[in-house]
N, C-alpha and C positions, 0 to 999 in steps of 0.2 A: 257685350254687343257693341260693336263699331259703327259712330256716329258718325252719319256726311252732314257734310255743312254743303249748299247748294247758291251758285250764286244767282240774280232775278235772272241773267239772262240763259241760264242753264234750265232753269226753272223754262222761261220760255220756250226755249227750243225742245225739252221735251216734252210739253202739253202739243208743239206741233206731232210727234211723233207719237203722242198716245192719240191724238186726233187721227194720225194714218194708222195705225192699228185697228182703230175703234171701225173705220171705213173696210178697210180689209177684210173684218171681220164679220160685215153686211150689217152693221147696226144701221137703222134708219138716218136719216136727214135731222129729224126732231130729236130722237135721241144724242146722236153725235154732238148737235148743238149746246142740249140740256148739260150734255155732261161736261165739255169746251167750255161750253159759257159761265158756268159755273167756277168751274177751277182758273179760268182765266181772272175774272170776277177777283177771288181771293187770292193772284197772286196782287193784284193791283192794289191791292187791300192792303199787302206786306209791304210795297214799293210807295207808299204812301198817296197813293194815283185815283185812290177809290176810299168816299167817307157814303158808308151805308143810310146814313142821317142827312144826306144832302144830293 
């Protein structure tokens, strides 16, 4: 199995791109969010931009 290494702002630009998918695809407003918001969440998490404890 061949590893990608991804860099934060790759990572960025495709959470925009699974956010226009997730739209396309008629998922709700709330959902789009949940699931956006989320993953955006822990890329900031990796970026060091976001402490769960604070």
């Amino acid at each position: 199995m061949t590893q990608r290494c991804w860099t934060e702002q790759e990572l960025r630009e495709e959470l925009i791109r699974y956010q226009a998918e997730l739209e396309e695809a008629g998922k709700g407003d709330k959902t789009v969010h949940t699931y956006v918001d989320r993953a955006s969440r822990f890329i900031r998490w990796l970026a060091g931009e976001y402490d769960p404890r604070g």
